[in-house]
N, CA, C and O of each residue as an XYZ file, in Angstrom:
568
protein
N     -99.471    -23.733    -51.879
C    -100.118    -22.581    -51.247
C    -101.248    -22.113    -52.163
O    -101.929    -22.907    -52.812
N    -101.405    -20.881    -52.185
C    -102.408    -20.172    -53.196
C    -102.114    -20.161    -54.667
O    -100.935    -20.069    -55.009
N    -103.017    -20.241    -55.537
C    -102.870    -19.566    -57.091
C    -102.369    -18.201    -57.220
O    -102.988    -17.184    -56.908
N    -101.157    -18.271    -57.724
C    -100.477    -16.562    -58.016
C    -101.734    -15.096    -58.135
O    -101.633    -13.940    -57.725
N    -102.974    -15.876    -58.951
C    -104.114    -15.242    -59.620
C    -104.320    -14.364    -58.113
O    -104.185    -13.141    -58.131
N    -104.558    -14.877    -57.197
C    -105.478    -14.458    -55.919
C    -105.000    -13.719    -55.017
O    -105.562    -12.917    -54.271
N    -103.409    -14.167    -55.156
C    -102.495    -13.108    -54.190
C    -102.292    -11.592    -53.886
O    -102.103    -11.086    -52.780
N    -102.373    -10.954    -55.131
C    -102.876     -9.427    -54.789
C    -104.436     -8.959    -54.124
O    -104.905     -8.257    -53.229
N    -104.704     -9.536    -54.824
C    -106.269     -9.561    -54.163
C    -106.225    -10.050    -52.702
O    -106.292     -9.002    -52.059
N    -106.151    -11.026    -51.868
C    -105.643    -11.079    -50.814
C    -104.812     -9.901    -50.109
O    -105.240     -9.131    -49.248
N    -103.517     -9.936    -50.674
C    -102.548     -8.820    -50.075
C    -103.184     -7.692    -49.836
O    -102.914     -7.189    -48.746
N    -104.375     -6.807    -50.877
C    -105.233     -5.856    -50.974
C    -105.846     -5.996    -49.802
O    -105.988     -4.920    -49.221
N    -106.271     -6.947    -49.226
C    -107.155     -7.535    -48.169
C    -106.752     -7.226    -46.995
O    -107.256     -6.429    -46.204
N    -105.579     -8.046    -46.857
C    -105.298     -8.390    -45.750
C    -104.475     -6.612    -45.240
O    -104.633     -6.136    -44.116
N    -103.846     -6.083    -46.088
C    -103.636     -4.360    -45.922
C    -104.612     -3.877    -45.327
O    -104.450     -3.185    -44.322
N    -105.534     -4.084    -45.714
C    -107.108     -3.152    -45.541
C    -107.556     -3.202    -44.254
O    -107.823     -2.289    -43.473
N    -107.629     -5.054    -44.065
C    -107.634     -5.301    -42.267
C    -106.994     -4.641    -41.344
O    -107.440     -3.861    -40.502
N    -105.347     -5.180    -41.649
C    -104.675     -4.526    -40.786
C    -104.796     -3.106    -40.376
O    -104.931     -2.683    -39.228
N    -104.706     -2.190    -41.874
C    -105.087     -0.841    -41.373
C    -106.139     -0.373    -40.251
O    -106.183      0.511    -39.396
N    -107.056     -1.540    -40.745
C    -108.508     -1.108    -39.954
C    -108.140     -1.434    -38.364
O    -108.461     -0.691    -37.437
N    -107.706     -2.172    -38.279
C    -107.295     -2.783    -36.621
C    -105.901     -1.792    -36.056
O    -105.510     -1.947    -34.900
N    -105.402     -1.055    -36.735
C    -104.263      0.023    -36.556
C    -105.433      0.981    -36.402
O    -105.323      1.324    -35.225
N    -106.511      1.626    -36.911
C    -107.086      2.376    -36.934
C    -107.895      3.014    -35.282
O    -107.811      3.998    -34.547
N    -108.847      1.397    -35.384
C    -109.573      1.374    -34.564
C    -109.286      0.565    -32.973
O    -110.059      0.274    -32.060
N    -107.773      0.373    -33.163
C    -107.169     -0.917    -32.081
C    -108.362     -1.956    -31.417
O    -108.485     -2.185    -30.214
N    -109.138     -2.477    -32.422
C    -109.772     -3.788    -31.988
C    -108.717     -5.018    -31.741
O    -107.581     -5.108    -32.208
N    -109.284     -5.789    -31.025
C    -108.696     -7.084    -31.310
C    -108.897     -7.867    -32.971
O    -109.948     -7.749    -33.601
N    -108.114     -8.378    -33.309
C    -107.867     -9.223    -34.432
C    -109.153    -10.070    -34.869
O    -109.961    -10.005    -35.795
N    -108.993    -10.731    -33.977
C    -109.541    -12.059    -33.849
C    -110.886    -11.691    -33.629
O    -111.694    -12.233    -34.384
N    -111.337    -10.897    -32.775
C    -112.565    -10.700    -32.457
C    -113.768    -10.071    -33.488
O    -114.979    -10.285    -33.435
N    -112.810     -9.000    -34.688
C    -113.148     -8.684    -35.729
C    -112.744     -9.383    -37.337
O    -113.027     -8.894    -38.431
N    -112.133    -10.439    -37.107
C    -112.173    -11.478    -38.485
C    -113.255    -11.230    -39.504
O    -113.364    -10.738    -40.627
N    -114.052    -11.838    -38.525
C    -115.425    -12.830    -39.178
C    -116.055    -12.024    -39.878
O    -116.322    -12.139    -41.074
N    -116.476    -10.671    -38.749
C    -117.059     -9.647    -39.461
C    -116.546     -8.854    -40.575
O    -117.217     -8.307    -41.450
N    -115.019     -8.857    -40.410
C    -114.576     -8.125    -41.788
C    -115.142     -9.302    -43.101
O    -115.219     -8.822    -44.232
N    -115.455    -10.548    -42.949
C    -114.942    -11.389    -43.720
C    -116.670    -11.244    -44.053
O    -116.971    -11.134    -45.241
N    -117.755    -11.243    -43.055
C    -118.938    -10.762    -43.491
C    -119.372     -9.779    -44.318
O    -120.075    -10.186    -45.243
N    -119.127     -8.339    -44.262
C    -119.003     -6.966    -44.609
C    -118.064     -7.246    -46.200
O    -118.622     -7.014    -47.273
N    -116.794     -7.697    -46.148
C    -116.305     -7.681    -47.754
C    -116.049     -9.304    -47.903
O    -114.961     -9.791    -47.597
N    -117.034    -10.019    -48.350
C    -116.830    -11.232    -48.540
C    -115.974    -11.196    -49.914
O    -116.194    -10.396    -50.823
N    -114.836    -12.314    -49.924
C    -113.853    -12.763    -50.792
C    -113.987    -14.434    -51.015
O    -114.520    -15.089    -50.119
N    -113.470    -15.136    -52.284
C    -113.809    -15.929    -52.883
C    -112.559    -16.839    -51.474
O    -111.520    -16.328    -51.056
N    -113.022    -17.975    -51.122
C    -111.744    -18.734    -50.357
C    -110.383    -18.911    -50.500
O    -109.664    -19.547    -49.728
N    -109.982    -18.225    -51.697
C    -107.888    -18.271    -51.871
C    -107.655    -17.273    -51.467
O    -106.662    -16.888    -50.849
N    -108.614    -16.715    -51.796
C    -108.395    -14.756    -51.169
C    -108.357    -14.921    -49.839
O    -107.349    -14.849    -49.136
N    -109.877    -15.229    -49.362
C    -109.824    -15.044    -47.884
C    -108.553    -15.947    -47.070
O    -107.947    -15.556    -46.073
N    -108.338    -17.290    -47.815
C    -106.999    -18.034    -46.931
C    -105.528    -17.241    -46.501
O    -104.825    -17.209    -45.491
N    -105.477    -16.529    -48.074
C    -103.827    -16.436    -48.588
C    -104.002    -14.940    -47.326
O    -103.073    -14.531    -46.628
N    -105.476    -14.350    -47.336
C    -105.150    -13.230    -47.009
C    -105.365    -13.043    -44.829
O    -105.077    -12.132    -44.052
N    -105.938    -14.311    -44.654
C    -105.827    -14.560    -42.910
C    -104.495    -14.769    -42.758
O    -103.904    -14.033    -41.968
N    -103.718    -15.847    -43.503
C    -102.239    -16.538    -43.503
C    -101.704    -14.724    -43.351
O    -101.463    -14.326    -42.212
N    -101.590    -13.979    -44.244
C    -100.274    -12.717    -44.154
C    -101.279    -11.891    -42.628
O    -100.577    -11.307    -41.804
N    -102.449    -11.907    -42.443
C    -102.573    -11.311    -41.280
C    -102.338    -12.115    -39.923
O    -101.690    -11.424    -39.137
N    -102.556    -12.936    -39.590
C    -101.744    -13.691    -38.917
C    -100.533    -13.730    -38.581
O    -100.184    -13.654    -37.403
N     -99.570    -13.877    -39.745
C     -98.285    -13.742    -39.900
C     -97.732    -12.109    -39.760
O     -96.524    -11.928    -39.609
N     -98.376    -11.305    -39.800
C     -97.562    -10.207    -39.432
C     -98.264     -9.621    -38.086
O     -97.516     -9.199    -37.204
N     -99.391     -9.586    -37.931
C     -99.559     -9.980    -36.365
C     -98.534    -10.617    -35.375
O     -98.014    -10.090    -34.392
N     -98.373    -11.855    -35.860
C     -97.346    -12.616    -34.814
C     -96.002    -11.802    -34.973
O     -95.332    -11.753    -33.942
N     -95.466    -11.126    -36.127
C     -93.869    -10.683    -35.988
C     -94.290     -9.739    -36.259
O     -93.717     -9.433    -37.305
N     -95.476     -8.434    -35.818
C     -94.869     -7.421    -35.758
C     -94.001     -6.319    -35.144
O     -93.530     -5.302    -35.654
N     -93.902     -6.973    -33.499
C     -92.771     -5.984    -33.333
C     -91.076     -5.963    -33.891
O     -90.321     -5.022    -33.650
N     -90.677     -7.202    -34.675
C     -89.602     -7.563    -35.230
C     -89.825     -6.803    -36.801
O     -88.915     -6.109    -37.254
N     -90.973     -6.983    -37.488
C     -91.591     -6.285    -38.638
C     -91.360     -4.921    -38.502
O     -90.801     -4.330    -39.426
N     -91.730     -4.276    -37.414
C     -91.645     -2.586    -37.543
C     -90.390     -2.084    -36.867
O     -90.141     -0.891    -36.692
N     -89.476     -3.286    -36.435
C     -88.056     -2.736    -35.545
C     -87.372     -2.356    -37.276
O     -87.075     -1.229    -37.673
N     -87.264     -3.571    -38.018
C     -87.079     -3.494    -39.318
C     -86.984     -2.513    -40.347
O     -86.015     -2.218    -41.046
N     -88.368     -1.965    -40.328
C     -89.022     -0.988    -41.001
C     -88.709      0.417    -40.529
O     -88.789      1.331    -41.349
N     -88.402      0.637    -39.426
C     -88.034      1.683    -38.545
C     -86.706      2.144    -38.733
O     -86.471      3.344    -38.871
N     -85.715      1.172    -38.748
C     -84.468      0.734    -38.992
C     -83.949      1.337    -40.448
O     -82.868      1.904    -40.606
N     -84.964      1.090    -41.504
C     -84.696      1.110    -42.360
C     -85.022      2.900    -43.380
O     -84.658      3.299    -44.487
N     -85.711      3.403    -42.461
C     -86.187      4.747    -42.584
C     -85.175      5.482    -42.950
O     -84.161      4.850    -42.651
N     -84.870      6.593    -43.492
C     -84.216      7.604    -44.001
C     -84.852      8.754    -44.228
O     -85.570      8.794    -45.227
N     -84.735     10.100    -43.264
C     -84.875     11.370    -43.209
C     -86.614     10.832    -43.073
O     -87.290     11.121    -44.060
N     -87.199     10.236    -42.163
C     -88.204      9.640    -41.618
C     -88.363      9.645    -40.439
O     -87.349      9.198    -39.903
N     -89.460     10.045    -39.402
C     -89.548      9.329    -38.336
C     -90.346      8.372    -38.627
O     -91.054      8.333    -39.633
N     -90.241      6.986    -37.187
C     -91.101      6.046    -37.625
C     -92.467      6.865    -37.335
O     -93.326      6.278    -37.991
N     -93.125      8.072    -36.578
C     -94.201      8.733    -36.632
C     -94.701      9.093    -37.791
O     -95.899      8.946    -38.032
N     -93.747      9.672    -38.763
C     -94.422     10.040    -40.101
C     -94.612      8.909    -41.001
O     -94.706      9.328    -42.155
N     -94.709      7.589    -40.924
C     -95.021      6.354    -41.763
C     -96.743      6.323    -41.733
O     -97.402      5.780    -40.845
N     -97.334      7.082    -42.994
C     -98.974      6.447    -42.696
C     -99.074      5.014    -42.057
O     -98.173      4.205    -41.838
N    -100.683      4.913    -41.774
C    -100.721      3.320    -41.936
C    -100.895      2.512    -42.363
O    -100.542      1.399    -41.973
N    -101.745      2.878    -43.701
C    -101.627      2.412    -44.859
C     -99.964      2.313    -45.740
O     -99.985      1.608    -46.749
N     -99.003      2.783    -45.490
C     -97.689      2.566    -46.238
C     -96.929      1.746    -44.607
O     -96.340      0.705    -44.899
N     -96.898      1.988    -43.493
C     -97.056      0.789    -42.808
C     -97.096     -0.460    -42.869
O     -96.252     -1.332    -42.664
N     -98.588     -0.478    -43.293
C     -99.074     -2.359    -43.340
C     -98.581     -2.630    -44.911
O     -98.246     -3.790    -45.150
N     -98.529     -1.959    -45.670
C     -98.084     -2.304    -46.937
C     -96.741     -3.087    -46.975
O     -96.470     -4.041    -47.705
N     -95.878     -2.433    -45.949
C     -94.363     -2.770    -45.442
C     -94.244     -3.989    -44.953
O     -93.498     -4.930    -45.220
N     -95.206     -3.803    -44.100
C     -95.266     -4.881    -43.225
C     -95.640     -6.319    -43.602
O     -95.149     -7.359    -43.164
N     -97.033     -6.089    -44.895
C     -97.019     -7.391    -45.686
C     -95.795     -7.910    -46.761
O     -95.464     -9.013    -47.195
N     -95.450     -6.928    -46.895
C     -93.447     -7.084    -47.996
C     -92.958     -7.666    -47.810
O     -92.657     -8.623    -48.523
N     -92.460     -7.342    -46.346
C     -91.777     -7.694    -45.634
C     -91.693     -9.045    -45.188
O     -90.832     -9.849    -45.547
N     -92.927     -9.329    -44.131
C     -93.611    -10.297    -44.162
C     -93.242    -11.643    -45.216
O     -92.365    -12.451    -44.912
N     -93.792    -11.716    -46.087
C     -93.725    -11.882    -47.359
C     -92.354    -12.826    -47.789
O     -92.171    -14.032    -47.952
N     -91.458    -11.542    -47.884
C     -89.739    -11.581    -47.663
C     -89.525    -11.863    -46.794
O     -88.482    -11.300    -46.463
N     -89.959    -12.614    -45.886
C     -89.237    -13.521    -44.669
C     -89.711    -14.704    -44.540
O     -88.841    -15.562    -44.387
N     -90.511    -14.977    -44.545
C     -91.444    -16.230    -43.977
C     -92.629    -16.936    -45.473
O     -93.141    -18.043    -45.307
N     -92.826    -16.371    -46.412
C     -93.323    -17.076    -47.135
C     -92.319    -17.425    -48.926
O     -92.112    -16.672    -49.877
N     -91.816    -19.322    -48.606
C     -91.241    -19.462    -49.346
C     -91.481    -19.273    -50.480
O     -90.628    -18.933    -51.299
N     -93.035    -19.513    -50.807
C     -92.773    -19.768    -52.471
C     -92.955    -18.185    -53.301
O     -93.111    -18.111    -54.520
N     -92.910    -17.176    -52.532
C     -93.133    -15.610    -52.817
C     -91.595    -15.009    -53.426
O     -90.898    -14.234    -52.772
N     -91.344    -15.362    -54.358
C     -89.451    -14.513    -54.490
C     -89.753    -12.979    -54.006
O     -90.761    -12.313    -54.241
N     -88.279    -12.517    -53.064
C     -88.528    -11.478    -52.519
C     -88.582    -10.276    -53.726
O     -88.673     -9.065    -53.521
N     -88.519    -10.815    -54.760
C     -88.640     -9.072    -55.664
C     -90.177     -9.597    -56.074
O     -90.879     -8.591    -55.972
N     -90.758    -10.383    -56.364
C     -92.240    -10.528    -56.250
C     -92.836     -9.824    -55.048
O     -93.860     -9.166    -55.232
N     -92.259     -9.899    -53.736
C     -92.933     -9.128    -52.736
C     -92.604     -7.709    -53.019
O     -93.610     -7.004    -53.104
N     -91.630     -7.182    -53.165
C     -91.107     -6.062    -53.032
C     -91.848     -4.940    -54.759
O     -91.922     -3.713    -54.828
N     -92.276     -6.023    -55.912
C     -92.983     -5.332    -57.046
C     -94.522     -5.193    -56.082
O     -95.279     -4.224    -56.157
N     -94.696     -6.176    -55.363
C     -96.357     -5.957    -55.332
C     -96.980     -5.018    -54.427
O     -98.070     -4.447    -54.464
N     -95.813     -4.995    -53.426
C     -96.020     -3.908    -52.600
C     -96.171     -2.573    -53.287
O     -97.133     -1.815    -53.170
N     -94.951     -2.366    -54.114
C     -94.960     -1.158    -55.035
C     -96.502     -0.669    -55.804
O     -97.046      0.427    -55.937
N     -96.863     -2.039    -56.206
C     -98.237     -1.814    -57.084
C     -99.125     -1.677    -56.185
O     -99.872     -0.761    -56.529
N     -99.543     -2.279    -54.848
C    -100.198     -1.377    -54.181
C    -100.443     -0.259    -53.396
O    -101.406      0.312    -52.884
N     -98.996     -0.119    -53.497
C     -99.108      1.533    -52.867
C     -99.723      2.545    -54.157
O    -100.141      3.698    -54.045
N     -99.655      1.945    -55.047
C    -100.205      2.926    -56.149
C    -101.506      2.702    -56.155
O    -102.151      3.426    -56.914
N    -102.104      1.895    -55.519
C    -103.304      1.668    -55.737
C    -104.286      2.276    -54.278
O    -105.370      2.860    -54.305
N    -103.619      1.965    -53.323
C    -104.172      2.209    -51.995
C    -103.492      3.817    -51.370
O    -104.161      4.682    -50.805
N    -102.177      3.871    -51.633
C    -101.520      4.926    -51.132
C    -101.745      6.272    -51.646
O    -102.300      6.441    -52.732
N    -101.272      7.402    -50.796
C    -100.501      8.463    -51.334
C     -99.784      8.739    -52.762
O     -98.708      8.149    -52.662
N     -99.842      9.283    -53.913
C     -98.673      9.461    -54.883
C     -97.389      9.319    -54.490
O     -96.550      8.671    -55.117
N     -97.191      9.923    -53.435
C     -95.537      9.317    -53.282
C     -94.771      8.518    -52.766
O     -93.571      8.389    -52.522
N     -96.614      7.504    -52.530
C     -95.840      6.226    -51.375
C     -94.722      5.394    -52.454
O     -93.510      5.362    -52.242
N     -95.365      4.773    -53.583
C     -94.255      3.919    -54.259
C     -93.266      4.061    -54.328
O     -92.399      3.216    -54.109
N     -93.085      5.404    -54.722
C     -91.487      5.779    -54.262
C     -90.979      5.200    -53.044
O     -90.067      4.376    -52.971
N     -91.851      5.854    -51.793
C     -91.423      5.772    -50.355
C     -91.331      4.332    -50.105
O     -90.405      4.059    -49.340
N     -92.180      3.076    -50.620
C     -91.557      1.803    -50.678
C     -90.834      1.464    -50.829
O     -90.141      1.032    -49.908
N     -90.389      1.396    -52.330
C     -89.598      1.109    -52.846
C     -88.548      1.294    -52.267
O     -87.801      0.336    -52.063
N     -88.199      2.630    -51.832
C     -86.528      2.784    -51.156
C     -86.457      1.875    -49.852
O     -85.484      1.295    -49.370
N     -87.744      1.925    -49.439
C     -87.458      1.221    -47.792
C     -87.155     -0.215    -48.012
O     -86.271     -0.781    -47.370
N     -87.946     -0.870    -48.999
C     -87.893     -2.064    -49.180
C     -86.903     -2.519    -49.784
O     -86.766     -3.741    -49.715
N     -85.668     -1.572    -50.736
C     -84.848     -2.235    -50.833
C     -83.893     -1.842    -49.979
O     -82.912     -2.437    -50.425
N     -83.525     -1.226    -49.036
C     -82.611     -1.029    -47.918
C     -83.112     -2.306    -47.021
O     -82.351     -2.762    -46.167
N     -84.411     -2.873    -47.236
C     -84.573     -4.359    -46.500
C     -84.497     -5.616    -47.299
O     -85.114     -6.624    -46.954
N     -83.676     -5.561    -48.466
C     -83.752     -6.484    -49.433
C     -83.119     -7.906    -49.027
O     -83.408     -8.986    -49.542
N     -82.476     -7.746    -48.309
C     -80.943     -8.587    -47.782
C     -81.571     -9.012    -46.220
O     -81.023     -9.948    -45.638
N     -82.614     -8.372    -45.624
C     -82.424     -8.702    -44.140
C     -83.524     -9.981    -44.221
O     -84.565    -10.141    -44.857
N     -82.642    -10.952    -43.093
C     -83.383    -12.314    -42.630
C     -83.883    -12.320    -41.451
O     -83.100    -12.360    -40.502
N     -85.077    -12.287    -41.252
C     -85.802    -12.215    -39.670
C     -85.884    -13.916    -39.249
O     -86.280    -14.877    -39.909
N     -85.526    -13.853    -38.350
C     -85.529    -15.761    -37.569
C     -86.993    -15.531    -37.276
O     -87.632    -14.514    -37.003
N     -87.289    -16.684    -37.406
C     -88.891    -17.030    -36.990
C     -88.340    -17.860    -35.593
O     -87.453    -18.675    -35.338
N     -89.213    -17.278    -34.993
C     -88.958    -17.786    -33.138
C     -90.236    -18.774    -32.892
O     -90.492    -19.270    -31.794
N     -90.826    -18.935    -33.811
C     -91.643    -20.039    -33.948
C     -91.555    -21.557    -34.479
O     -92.272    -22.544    -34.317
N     -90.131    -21.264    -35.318
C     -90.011    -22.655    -35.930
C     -88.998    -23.481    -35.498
O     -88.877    -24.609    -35.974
């Protein structure tokens, strides 16, 4: 797959998209290119980071049944969308991409909520993500 080096950087990425398409409900696909015009990234970035948008695109209503599930003294309404897609790439992550160990997903998420989020998202990760530490989503694709 990708060089470890590129993967946050990606993940950073591919968050950013998603948010933006949560934001503005464009189609995906139709706005790629142009995101990829507007913040051009070196090719491991841009790969590693289409692969997790893609991939949580295709499972997100199984992604946010999950995430929803996993809430405590939360509605799923009060989840920004930026701590959202953060989840959602974790998650993601922790299901479907082998060579990622799930506490590698579950630290990096943490580090970008500190970077992209709220002050008290890391916290707010962290707990969600390990109340999802253990769960296996079937890929209905493979």
């Amino acid at each position: 797959m990708i060089d470890p080096k590129y993967r946050r950087r990606a993940r950073e990425k591919a968050i950013q998209f998603l948010y933006g398409i949560d934001v503005t409900q464009y189609d995906a696909q139709a706005v790629i290119d142009e995101f990829w015009r507007t913040f051009p990234e070196r090719p491991p970035v841009r790969q590693y980071a289409n692969y997790l948008i893609a991939g949580v695109n295709a499972h997100r209503p199984e992604l946010d049944a999950f995430i929803d599930g996993a809430l405590v003294n939360w509605t799923p309404e009060r989840v920004g969308k930026i701590e959202r897609n953060i989840l959602r790439v974790a998650l993601y992550e922790m299901n479907f991409v082998e060579d990622v160990p799930r506490a590698v997903a579950m630290n990096e998420a943490i580090e970008l909520a500190k970077e992209l989020a709220a002050p008290e998202a890391p916290r707010f990760i962290n707990g969600v993500l390990d109340r999802l530490r253990d769960v296996n989503i079937e890929d209905p694709t493979a």
